[in-house]
C-alpha positions in Angstrom: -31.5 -0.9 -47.5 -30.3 2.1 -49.1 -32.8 4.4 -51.0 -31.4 5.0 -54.2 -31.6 8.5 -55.4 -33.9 7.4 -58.3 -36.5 6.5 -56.2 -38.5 9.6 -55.5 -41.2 9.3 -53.7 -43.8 7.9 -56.7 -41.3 4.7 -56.5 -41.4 4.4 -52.3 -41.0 0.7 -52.6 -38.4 0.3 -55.4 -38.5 0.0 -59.1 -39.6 -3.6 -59.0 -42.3 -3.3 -57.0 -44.0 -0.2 -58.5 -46.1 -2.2 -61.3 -44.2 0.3 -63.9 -41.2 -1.5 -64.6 -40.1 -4.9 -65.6 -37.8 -6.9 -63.7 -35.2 -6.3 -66.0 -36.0 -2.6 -66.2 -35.4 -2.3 -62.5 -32.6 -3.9 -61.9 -30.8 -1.6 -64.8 -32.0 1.6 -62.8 -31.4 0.1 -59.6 -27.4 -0.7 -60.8 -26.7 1.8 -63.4 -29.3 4.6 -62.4 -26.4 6.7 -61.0 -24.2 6.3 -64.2 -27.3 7.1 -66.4 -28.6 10.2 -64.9 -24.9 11.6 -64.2 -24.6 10.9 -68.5 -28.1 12.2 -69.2 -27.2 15.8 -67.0 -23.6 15.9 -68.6 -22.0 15.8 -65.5 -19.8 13.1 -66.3 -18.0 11.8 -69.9 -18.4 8.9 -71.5 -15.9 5.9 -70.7 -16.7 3.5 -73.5 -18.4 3.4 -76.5 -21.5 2.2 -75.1 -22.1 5.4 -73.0 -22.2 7.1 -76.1 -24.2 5.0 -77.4 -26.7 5.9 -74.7 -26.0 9.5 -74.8 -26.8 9.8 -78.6 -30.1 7.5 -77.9 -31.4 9.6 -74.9 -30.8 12.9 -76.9 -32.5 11.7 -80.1 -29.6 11.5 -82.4 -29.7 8.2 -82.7 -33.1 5.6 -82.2 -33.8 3.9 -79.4 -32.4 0.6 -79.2 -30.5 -0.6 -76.1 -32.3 -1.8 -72.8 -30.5 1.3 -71.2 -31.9 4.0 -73.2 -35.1 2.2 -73.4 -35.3 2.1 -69.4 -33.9 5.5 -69.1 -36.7 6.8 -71.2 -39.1 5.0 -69.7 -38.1 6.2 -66.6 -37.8 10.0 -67.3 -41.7 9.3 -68.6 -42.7 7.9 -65.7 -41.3 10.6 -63.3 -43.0 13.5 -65.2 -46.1 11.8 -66.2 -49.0 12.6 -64.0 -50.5 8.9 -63.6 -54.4 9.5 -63.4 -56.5 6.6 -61.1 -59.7 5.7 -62.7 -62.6 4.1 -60.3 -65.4 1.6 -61.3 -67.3 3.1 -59.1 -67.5 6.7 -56.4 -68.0 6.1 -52.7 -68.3 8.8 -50.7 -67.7 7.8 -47.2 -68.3 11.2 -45.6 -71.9 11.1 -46.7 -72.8 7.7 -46.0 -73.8 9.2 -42.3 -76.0 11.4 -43.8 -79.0 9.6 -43.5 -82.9 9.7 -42.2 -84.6 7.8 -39.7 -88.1 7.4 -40.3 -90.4 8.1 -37.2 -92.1 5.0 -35.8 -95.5 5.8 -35.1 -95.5 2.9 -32.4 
């Protein structure tokens, strides 16, 4: 398989199985990913009207309404979001050695 160059390393395993995007989400990044961020850094033109479309969605001139600048967004969020992991509860393994034998007195 081919790493796509979306995948950094928060999304090892692909889009689809990172728990972050849809099915649908990940198959738009995973087929139009390259076309998208190449749009998004202006390195390549618009072709049809739907590009534009996106352009003038990611950029904020126009609201959000297509899957692709949807997904794009989400993706950008995901990728500079620091994801915080919250515990039920704290183990600390390291310390579970530190313990006391009590002295028998047999």
């Amino acid at each position: 398989m081919v790493k796509n160059f979306l995948m950094t390393s928060i999304f090892q395993k692909g889009f689809s199985r990172s728990g972050r995007f849809t099915i649908k989400e990940a198959q738009i990044l995973e087929s139009c990913g390259r076309t998208m961020k190449a749009l998004f850094e202006g390195t390549k033109e618009p072709a049809t009207e739907e590009e534009s479309h996106f352009i003038e969605e990611i950029h904020g001139r126009r609201a959000l309404s297509s899957d692709y600048g949807k997904t794009w967004m989400k993706y950008l969020h995901e990728i500079n979001h620091k994801h915080v992991v919250y515990n039920l509860c704290e183990t600390n393994r390291a310390s579970s050695t530190d313990y006391v034998e009590a002295d028998s007195d047999d």
